[in-house]
PAKOLDO-128975 format. One record per residue (C-alpha): x, y, z; residue in three letters. Coordinates in nm, 2 decimals. Each point is the difference from the previous one (the first is absolute). Last residue first. Layout:
# residues N
[[X,Y,Z],ALA],
...
***
This chain:
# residues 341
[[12.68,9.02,10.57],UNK],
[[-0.34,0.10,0.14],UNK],
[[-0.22,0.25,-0.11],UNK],
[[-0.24,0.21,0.23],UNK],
[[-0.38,-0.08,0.03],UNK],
[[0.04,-0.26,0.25],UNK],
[[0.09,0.25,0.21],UNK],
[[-0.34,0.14,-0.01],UNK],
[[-0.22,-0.29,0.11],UNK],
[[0.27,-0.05,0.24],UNK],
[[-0.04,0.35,0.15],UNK],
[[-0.39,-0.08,0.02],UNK],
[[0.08,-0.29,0.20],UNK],
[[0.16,0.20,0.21],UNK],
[[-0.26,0.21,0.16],UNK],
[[-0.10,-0.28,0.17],UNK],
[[0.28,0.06,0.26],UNK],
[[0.15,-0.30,0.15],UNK],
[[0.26,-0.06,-0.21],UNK],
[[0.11,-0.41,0.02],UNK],
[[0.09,0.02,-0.41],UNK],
[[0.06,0.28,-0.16],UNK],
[[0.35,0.01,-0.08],UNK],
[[0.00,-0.37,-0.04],UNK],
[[-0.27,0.03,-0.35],UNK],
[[0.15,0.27,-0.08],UNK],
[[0.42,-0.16,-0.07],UNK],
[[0.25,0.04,0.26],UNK],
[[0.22,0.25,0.15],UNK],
[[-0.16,0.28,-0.24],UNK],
[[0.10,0.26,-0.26],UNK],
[[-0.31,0.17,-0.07],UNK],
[[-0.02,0.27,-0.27],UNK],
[[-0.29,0.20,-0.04],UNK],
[[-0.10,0.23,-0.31],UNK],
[[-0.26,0.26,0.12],UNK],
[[-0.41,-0.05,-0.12],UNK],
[[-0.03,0.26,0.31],UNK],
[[-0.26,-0.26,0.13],UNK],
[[0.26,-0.28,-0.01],UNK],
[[0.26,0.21,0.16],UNK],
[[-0.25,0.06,0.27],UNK],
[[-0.17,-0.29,0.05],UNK],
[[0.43,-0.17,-0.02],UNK],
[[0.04,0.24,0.28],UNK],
[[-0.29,-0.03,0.24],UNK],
[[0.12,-0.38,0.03],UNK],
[[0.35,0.09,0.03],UNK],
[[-0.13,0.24,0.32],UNK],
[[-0.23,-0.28,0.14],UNK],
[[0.27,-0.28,-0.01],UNK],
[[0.23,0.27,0.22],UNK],
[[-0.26,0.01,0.23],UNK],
[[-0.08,-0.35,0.02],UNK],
[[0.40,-0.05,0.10],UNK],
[[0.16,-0.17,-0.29],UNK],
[[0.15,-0.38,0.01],UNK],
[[-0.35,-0.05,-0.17],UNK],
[[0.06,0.22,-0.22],UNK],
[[0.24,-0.23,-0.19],UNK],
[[0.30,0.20,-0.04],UNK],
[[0.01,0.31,-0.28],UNK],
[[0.40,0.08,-0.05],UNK],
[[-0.11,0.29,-0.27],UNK],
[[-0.28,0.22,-0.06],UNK],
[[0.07,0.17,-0.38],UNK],
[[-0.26,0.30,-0.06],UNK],
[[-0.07,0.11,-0.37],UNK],
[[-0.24,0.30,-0.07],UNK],
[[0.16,0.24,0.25],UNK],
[[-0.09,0.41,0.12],UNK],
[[-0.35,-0.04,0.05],UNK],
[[0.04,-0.33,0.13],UNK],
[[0.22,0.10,0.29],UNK],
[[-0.26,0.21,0.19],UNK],
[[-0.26,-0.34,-0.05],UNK],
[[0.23,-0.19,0.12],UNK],
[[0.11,0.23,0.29],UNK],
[[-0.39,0.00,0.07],UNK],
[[-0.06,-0.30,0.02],UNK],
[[0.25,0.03,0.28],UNK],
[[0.32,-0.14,0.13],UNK],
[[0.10,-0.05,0.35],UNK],
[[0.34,-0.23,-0.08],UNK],
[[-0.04,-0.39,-0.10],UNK],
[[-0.18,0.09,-0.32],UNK],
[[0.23,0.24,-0.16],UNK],
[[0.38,-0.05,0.10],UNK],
[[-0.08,-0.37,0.12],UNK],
[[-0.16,-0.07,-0.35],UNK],
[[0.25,0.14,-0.15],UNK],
[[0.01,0.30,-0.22],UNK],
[[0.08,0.14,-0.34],UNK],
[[-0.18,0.25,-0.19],UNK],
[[0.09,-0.10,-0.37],UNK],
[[0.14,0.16,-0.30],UNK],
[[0.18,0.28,0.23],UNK],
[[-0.04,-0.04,0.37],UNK],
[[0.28,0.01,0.22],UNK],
[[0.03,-0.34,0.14],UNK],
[[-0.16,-0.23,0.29],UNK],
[[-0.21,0.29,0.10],UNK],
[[-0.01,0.15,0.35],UNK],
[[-0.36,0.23,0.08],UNK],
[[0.01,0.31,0.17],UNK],
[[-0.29,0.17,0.08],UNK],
[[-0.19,0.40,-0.08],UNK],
[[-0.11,-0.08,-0.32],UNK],
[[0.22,-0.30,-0.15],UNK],
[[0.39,0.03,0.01],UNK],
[[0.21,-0.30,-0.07],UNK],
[[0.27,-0.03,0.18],UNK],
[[0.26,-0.28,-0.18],UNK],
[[0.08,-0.33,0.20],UNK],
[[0.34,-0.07,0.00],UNK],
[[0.26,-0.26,-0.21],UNK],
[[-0.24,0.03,-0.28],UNK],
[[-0.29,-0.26,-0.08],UNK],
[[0.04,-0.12,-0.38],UNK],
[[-0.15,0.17,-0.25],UNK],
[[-0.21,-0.21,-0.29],UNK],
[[0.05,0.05,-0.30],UNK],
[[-0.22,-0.28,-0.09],UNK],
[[0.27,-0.21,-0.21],UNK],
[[0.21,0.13,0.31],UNK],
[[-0.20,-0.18,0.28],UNK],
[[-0.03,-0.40,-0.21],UNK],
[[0.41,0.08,-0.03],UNK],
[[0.04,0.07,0.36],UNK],
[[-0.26,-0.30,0.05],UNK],
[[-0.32,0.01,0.14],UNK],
[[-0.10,-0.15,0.33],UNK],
[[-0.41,0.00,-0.09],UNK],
[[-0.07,0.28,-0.20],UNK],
[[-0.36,0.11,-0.09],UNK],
[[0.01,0.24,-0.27],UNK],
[[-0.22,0.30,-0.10],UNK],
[[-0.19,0.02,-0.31],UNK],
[[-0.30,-0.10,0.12],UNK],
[[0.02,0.36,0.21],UNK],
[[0.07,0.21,-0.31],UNK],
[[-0.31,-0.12,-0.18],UNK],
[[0.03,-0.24,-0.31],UNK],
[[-0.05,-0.35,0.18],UNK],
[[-0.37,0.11,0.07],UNK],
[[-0.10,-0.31,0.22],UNK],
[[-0.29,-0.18,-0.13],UNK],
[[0.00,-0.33,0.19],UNK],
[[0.23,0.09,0.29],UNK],
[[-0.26,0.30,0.05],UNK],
[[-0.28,-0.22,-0.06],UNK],
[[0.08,-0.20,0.29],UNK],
[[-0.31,-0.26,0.02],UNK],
[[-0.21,-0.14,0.25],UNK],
[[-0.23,0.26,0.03],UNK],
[[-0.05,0.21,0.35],UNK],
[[-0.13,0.33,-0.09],UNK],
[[-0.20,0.14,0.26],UNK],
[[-0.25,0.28,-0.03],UNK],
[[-0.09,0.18,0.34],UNK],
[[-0.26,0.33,-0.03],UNK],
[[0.10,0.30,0.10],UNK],
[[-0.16,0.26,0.29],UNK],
[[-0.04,-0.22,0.29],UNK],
[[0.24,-0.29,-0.07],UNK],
[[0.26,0.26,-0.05],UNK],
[[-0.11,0.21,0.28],UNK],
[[0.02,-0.30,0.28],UNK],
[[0.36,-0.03,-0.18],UNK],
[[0.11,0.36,0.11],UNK],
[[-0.16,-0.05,0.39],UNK],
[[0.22,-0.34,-0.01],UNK],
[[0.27,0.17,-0.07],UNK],
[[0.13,0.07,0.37],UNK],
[[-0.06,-0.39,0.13],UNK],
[[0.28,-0.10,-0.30],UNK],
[[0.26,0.19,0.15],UNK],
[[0.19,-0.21,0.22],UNK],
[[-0.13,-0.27,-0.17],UNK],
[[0.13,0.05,-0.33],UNK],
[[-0.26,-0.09,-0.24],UNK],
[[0.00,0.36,-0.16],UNK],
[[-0.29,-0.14,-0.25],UNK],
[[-0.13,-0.30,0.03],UNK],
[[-0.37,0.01,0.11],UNK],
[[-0.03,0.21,-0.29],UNK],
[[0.11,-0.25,-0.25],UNK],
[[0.31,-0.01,-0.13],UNK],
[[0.21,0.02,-0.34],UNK],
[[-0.14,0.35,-0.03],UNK],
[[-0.17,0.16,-0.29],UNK],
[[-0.20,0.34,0.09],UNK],
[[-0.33,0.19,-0.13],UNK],
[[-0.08,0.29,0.24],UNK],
[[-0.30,0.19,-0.15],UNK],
[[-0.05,0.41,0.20],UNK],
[[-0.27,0.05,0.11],UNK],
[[0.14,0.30,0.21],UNK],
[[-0.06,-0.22,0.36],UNK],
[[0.18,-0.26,-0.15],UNK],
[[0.30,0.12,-0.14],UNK],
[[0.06,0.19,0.31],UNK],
[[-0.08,-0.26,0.29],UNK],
[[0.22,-0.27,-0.29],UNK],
[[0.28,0.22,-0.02],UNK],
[[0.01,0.07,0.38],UNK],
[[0.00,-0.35,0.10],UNK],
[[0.30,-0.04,-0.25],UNK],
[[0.21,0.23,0.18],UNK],
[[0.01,-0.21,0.31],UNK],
[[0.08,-0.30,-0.19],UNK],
[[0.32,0.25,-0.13],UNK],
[[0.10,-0.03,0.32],UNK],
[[-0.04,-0.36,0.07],UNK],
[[0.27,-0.09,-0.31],UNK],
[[-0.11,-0.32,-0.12],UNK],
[[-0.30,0.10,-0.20],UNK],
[[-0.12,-0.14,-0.40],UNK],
[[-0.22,0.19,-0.26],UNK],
[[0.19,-0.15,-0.30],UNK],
[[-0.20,0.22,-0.27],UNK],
[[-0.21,0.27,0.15],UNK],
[[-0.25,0.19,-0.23],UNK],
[[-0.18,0.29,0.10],UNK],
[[-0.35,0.10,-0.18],UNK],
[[-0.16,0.28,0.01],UNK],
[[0.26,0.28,0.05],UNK],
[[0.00,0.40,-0.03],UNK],
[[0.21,0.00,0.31],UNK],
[[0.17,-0.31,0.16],UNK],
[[0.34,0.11,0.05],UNK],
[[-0.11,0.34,0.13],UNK],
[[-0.24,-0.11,0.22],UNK],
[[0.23,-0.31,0.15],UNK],
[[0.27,0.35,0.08],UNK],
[[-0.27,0.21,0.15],UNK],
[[-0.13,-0.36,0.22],UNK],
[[0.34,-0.02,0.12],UNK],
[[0.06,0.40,0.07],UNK],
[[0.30,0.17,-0.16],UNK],
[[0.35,0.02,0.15],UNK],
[[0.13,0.37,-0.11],UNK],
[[0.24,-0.14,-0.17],UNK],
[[-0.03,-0.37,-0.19],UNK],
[[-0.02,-0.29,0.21],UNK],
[[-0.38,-0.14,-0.04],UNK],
[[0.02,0.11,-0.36],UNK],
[[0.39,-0.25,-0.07],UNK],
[[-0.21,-0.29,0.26],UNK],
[[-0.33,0.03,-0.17],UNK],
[[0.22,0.00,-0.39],UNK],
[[0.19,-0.34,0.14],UNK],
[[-0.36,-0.09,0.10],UNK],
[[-0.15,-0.02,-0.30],UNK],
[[0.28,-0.16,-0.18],UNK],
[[0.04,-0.31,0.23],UNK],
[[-0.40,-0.06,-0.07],UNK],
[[0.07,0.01,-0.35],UNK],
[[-0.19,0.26,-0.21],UNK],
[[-0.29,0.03,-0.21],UNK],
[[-0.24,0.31,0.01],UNK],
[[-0.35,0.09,-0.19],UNK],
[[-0.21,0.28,-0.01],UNK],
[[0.04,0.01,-0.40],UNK],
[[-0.26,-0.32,-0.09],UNK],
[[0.01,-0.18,-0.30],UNK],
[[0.07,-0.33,0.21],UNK],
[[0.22,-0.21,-0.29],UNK],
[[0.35,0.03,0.15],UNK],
[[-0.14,-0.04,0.37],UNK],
[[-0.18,-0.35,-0.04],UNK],
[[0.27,-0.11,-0.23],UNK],
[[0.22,0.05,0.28],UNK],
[[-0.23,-0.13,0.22],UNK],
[[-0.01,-0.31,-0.15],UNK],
[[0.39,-0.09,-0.06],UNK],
[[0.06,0.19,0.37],UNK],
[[-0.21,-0.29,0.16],UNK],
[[0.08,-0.27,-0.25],UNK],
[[0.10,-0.30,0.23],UNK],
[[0.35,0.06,-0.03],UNK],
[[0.08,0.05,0.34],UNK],
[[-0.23,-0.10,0.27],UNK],
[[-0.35,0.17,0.06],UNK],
[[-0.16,0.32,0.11],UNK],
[[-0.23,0.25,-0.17],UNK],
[[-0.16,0.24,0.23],UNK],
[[-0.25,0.20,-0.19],UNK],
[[-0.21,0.37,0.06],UNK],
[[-0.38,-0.04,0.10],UNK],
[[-0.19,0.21,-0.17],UNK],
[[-0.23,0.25,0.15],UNK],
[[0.19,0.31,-0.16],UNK],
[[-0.01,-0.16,-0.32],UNK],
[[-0.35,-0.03,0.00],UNK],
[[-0.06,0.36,-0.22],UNK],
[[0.10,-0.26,-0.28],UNK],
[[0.34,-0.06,-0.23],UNK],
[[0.19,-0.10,0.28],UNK],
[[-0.30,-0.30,0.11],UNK],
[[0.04,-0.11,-0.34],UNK],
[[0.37,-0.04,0.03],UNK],
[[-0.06,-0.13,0.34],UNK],
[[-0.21,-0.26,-0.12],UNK],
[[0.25,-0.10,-0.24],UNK],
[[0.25,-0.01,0.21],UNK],
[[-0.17,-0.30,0.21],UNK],
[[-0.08,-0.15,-0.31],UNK],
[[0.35,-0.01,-0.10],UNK],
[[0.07,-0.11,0.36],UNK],
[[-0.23,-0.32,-0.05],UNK],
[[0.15,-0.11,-0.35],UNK],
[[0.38,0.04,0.17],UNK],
[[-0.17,-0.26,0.29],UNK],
[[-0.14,-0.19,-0.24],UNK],
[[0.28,-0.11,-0.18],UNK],
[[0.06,0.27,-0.34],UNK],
[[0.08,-0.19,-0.30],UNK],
[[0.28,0.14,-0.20],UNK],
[[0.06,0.03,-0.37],UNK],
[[0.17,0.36,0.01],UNK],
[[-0.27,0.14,-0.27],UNK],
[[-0.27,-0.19,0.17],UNK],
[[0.08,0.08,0.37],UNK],
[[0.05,0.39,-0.14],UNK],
[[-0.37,-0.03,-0.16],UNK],
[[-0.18,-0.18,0.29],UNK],
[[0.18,0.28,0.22],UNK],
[[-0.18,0.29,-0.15],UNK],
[[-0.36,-0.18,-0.02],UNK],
[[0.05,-0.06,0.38],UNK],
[[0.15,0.39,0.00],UNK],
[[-0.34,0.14,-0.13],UNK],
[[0.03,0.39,-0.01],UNK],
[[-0.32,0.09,-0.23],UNK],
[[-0.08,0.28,0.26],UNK],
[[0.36,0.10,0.07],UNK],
[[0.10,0.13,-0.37],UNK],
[[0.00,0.35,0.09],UNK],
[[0.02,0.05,0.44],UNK],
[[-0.33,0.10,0.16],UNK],
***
């Protein structure tokens, strides 16, 4: 048994943290805290293996990454791993391609070893091979015992919604609602408009709407050169707006319209702390695909904590409007975050 886990109490943990930060928990954020709690306990026990992992779903703001990240900080235990959902399978798809090939299930092994507990924070599908993927995960994780706790802005029943796809994921969700139990988070308030951190690189960013040459150069801002500029990332070639030097500089045509990947952004990260996305439309004048891909981005850059500057057609509020996919609402929580002139 793990030091310190027996007297683990995460509801007396989260009393304290509510009462230094003057919050009330709703009753859904009280019911999830008891939710965690049990699992704490059940962590700390020979039960752990029976426990049922957590699926934590709800709309932005509402706490879920809040909660559990408290809930992860403060679990004294060692077998423990936290990573984005995007993260996880950037490092499947670099093991699944490395040389010789190795085995699916070798390569989930591997990635998972020594574990107890796996954290997923924004476990969200759109791309129908990486669906297949997850059905995997979950056989494995499940079968060695191992706990699944993951934040998602849907339920179940809502994941890869696609149609032409959906049918082929239902297997996977039939294992979520058989091996974790469903929390949902649906408050009425944002808290992350509410208690944005306007110190992190990403709050830092701008939104622009139709700046002016002078607005561009008090930001040092570059201006789009005469051609596109290759941009090499793994094996591809992207085309930036400019040579990057303070900022890497595209438009939204240059990275969102053309077949871009989570994980270019993610490539591109490593290398660049301030991004600058210019000539943004309204989305809605966008092709879903292309709304998917700037959507991806700002979880990305956002996630990365790297500086984001928007310069846009129009102002948020018009950008976003008449999109389709739900997954923007989240974006807008997160725009909302950058500074405006």
């Amino acid at each position: 048994m793990t030091q310190g886990m027996t007297d683990f109490s995460f509801t007396s943990y989260m009393a304290l943290r509510a009462q230094e930060q003057a919050l009330l928990l709703d009753a859904d954020q009280q019911g999830l805290v008891n939710l965690l709690d049990t699992l704490g306990r059940a962590l700390a026990s020979a039960k752990s293996r029976r426990a049922k992992g957590l699926y934590v779903w709800g709309r932005t703001g509402r706490g879920k990454s809040f909660i559990v990240d408290h809930f992860f900080a403060s679990l004294p235990l060692a077998e423990k791993r936290r990573v984005h959902f995007h993260y996880f399978f950037r490092e499947l798809h670099q093991r699944l391609n490395a040389s010789p090939a190795p085995a699916l299930p070798e390569v989930l092994a591997q990635m998972t070893d020594g574990c107890r507990l796996l954290c997923f924070d924004e476990f969200h599908l759109h791309d129908p091979g990486d669906a297949m993927l997850v059905k995997a995960l979950l056989t494995l994780l499940f079968q060695r015992g191992i706990i699944l706790l993951a934040t998602s802005n849907y339920p179940p029943d809502q994941l890869l919604a696609n149609p032409l796809y959906h049918e082929r994921f239902v297997p996977s969700i039939m294992l979520i609602k058989q091996h974790m139990t469903i929390a949902a988070l649906n408050g009425e308030e944002d808290y992350r408009a509410r208690h944005a951190p306007a110190e992190s690189p990403f709050c830092q960013g701008w939104l622009l709407v139709q700046p002016s040459a002078q607005a561009r150069r008090a930001l040092d801002l570059p201006e789009p050169a005469d051609r596109a500029q290759p941009l090499q990332v793994g094996y591809r070639t992207l085309h930036a707006a400019s040579a990057p030097a303070h900022f890497l500089h595209f438009t939204f045509a240059q990275l969102c319209m053309a077949a871009t990947s989570v994980m270019d952004y993610l490539a591109l990260c490593e290398r660049h702390e301030r991004w600058l996305l210019d000539a943004v439309p309204p989305l809605r004048q966008a092709g879903p695909a292309a709304q998917q891909r700037f959507i991806n981005l700002v979880d990305v850059l956002y996630e990365k904590q790297c500086r984001l500057i928007v310069v846009a057609d129009c102002g948020l509020a018009e950008l976003v409007a008449d999109v389709g996919q739900e997954d923007i609402q989240r974006t807008y929580s997160r725009l909302l975050q950058l500074q405006r002139m």
